[in-house]
C-alpha positions as CSV (number, residue, x, y, z in Angstrom):
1,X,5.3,15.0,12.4
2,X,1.3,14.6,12.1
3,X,1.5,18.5,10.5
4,X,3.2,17.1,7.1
5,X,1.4,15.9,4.4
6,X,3.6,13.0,3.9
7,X,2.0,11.4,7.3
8,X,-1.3,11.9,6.1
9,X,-0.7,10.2,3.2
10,X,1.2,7.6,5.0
11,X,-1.7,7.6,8.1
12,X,-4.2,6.6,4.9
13,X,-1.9,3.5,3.4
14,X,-1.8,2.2,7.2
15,X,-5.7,2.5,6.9
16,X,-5.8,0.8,3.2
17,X,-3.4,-2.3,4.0
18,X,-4.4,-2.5,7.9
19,X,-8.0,-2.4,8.0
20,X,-9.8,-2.6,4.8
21,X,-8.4,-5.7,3.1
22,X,-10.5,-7.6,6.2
23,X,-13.3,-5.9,5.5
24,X,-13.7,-5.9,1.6
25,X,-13.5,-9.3,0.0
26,X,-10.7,-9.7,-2.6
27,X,-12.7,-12.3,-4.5
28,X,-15.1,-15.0,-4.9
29,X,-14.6,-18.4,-6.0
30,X,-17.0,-20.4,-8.2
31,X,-19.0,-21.3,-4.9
32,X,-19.9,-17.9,-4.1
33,X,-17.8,-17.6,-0.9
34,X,-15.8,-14.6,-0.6
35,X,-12.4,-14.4,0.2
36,X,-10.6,-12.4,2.4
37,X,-7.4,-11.5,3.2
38,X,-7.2,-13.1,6.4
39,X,-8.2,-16.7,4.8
40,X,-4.5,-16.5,2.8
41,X,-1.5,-16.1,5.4
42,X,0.3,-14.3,2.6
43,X,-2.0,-12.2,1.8
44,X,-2.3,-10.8,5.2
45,X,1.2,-11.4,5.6
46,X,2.1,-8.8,2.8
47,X,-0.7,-6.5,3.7
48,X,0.4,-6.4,7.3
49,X,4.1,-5.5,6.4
50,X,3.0,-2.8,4.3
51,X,1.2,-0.8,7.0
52,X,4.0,-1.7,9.5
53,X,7.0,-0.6,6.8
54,X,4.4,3.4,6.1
55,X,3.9,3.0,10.2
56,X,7.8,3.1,10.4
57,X,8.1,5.8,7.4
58,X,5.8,8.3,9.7
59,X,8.2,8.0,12.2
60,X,11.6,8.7,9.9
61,X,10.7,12.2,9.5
62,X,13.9,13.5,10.6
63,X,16.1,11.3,8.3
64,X,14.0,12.1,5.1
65,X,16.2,10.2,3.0
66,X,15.3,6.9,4.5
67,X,11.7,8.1,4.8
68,X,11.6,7.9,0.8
69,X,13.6,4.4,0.6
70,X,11.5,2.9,2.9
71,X,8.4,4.3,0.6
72,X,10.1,2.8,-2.1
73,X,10.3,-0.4,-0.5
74,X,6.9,-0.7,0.2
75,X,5.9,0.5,-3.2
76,X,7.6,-2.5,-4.5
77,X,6.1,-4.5,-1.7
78,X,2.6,-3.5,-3.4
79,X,3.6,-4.2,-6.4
80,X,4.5,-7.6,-5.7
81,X,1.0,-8.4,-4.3
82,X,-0.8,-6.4,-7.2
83,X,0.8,-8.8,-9.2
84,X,-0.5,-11.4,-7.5
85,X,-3.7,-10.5,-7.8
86,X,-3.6,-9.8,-11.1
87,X,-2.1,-13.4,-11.4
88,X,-4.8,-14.7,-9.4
89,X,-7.9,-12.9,-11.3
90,X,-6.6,-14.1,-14.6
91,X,-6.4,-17.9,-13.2
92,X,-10.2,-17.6,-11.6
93,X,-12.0,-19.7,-13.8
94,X,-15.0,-17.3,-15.4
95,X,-15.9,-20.1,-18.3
96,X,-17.6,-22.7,-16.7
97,X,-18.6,-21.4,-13.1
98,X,-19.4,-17.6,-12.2
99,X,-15.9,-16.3,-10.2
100,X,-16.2,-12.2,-9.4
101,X,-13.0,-10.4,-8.5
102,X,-13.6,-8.5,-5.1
103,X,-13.0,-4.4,-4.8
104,X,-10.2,-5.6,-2.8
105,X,-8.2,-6.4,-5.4
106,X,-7.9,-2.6,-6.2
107,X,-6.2,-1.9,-2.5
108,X,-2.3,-2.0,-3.5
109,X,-3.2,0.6,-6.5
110,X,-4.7,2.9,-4.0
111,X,-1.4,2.4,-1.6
112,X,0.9,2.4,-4.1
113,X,-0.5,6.0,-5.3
114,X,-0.7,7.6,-1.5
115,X,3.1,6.5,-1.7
116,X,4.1,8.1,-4.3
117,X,2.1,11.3,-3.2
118,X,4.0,11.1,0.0
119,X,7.2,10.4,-1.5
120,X,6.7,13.5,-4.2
121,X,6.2,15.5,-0.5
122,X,9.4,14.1,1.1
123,X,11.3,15.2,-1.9
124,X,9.6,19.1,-1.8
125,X,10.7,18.6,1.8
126,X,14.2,17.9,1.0
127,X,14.2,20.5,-1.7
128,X,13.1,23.1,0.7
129,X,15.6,21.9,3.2
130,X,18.7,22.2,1.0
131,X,17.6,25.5,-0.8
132,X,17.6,27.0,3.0
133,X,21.0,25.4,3.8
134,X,22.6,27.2,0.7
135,X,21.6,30.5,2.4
136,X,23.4,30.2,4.9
């Protein structure tokens, strides 16, 4: 299970949308305080289901085809909040008062990539699978 390089990818999206969206500040609004993930329900809301839904994928090894849906699903998942923050950044006032967009921002880009690097593994899996099964 750990051996495949679809669980390490998967092992570093739990460590992306787990534990770094608490640390690194997504923004800051126009009075300098820095916002987190954990100050927005949602937010931590969506970033929590995303490392339980690659937690689950790690563990679906033996059924690789809903290994890969349930990648899917949380690419989608990530896209969903990338959009938001991509909503959000554009509707931070930079005119008038100073607003920065955090590093944190960047955190469902980075998932959404070690998914599809897991889910290009899964497939060479299930490649590799089928071409011994004809073998036989």
């Amino acid at each position: 299970m750990i051996q495949r390089i679809q669980s390490i990818y998967l092992l570093v999206v739990i460590l992306l949308t787990a534990v770094l969206p608490f640390w690194v500040n997504l923004w800051s609004d126009e009075n300098g305080k820095e916002i987190f993930a954990q100050h927005d329900i949602l937010i931590s809301g969506a970033f929590f289901i995303s490392a339980v839904l690659a937690f689950i994928a790690i563990f679906l090894y033996k059924k690789r085809q809903n290994q890969f849906v349930v990648n899917r699903l949380n690419m989608i998942l990530n896209l969903f909040l990338l959009g938001f923050f991509v909503y959000r950044s554009l509707n931070l006032s930079g005119e008038i008062s100073v607003s920065e967009k955090g590093i944190g921002m960047l955190i469902p880009i980075f998932s959404i990539v070690f998914l599809v690097l897991a889910n290009k593994a899964i497939r060479k899996d299930e490649d590799l699978v089928k071409s011994a099964d004809r073998l036989r």
